[in-house]
C-alpha positions in Angstrom: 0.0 0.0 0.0 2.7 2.4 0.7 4.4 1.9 -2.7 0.7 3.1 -4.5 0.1 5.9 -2.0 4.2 6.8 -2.9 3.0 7.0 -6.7 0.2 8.8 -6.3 2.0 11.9 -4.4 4.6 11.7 -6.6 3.8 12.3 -10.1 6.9 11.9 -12.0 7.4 8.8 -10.8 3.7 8.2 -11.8 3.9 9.0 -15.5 7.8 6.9 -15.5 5.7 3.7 -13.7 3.0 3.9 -16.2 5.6 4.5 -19.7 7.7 1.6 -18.0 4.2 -0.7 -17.9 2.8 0.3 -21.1 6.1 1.0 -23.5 6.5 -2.5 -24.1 3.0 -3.2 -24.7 2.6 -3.6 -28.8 -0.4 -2.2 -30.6 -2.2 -4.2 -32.3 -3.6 -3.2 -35.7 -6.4 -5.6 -37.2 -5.9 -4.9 -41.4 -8.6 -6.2 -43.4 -8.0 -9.0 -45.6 -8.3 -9.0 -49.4 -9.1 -12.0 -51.9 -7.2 -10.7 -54.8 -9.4 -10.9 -57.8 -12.3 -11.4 -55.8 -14.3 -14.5 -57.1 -11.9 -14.8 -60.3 -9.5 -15.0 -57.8 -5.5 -15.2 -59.1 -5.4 -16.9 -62.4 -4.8 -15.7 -66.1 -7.3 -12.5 -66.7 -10.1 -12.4 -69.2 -9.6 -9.3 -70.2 -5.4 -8.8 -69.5 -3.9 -5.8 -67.0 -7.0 -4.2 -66.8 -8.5 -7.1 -64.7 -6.4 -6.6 -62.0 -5.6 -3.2 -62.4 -10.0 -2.7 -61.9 -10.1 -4.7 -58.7 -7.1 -2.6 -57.1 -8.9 0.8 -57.9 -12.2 -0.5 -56.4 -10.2 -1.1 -53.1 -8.3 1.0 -50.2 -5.5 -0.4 -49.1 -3.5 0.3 -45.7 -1.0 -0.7 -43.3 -1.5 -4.4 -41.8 -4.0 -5.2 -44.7 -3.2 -8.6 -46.1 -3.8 -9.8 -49.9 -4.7 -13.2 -50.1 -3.5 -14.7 -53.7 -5.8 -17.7 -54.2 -4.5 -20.2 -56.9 -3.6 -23.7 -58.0 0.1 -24.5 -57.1 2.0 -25.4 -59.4 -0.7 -23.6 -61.9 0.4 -20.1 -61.0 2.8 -18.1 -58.8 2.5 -14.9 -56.3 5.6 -12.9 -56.4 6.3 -9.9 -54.7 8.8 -7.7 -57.4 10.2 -4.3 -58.0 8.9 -1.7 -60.3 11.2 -2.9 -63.1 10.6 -6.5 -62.9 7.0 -5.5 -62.6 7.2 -3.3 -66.0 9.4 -6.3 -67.8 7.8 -9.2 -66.5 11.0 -10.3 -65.0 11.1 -12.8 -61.9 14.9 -13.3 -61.8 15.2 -11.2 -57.9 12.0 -11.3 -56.3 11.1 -9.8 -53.3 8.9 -12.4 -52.2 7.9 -15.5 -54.4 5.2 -17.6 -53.0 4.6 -21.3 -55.6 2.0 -22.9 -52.8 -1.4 -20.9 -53.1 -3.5 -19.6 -51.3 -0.7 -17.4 -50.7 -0.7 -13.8 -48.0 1.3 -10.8 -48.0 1.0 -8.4 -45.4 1.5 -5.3 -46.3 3.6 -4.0 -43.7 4.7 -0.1 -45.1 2.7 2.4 -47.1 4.2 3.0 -51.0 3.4 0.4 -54.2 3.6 -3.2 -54.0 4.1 -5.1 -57.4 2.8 -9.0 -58.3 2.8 -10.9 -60.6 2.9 -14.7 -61.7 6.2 -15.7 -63.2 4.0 -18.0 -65.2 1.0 -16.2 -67.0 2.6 -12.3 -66.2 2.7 -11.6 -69.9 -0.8 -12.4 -70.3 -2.0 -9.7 -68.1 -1.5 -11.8 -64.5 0.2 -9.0 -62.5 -0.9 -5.9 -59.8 -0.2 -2.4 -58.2 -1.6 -1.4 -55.2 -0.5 1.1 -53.2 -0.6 1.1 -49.4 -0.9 4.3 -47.2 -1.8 4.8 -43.6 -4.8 6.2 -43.2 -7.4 5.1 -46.3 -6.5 7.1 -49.4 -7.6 5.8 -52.7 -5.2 3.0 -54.2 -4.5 1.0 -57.0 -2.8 2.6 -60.4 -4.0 3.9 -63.8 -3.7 1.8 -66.6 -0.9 2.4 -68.7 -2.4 4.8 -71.7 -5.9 5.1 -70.8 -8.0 7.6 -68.5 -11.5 7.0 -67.2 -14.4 8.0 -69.1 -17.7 8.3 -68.4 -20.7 5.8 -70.5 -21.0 8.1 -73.3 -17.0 7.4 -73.6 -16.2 11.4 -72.6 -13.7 12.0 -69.7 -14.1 13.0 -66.8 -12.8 15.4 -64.8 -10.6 13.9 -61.9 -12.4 13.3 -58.3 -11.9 15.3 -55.4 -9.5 15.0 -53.5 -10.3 12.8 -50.2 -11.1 14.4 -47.1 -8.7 14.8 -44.1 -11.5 13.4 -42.0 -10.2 9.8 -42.3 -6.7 11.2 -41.1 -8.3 12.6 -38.1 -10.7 9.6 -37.2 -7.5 7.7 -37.3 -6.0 9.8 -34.6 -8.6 10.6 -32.3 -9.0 6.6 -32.9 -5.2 6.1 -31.7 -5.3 8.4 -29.0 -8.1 6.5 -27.4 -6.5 3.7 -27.2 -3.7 5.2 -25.8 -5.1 6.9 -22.7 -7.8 3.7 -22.0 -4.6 1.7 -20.2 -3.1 5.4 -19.0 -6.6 5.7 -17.3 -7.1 2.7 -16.0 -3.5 2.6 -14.4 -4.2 5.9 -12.5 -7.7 4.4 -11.3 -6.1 1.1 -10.1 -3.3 3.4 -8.3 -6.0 5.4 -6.5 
């Protein structure tokens, strides 16, 4: 009892009892798993690039989301490449080459992430998505073309987002910050 009655009266040693308790405790972010593909899942496109390239727009992708490739092994690959093995096709220094589906990659830092399969890449079997923190829009353009609207106009760009998601993210983090900060200082009472 003396110890807690100590902390309490003594706030720096407080605040350095509860950072020593809760410095070490990881936070856990839950990312949202995604079937790549859908219910065509990870094979050779119908209609090449744009396939692929359609399913990352439709899709925001962030920290600690996973893509799940699902495919036939020894029918396809998922392989993790750079921009230049991406552009080429080329599988000779991959980041990541997975040969057993279903295969996962989490993705772990915001920027692009290129796939493709070794096997079918020049038919179209390949994706960009890009990864951020907080929920922007991802996926990439296709190479040459620009969205149009039915009547085969284009269309002016969106928006851009709104910061709100930034902020939701925050307050979001904060919370769970102070929750175990709280609850330390009630226990110590």
């Amino acid at each position: 009892m003396e110890g807690r009655e100590y902390l309490i009266h003594n706030p720096s040693l407080t605040f350095k009892f509860i950072k020593q308790k809760f410095s070490t405790t990881p936070i856990v972010s839950v990312g949202t798993t995604y079937i790549v593909g859908d219910s065509l899942g990870w094979q050779t496109p119908p209609n090449g690039v744009v396939t692929f390239s359609n399913w990352a727009n439709q899709h925001t992708f962030v920290v600690g989301d996973i893509l799940e490739f699902n495919f036939n092994s020894g029918v396809h690959t998922a392989t993790r490449v750079n921009k230049n093995a991406f552009d080429s096709c080329n599988a000779a220094n991959p980041i990541d080459n997975e040969t057993n589906g279903p295969a996962k990659f989490t993705l772990n830092t915001t920027g692009d992430y290129y796939f493709i399969c070794t096997i079918h890449c020049n038919q179209g079997q390949k994706l960009t998505v890009n990864v951020t923190l907080t929920g922007s829009p991802s996926g990439s353009p296709i190479p040459g073309s620009s969205p149009s609207t039915p009547g085969g106009e284009s269309s002016s760009p969106p928006p851009p987002p709104s910061p709100s998601g930034s902020v939701s993210t925050r307050v979001a983090a904060l919370f769970v910050m102070l929750v175990p900060i709280v609850l330390a200082l009630t226990l110590l009472a």
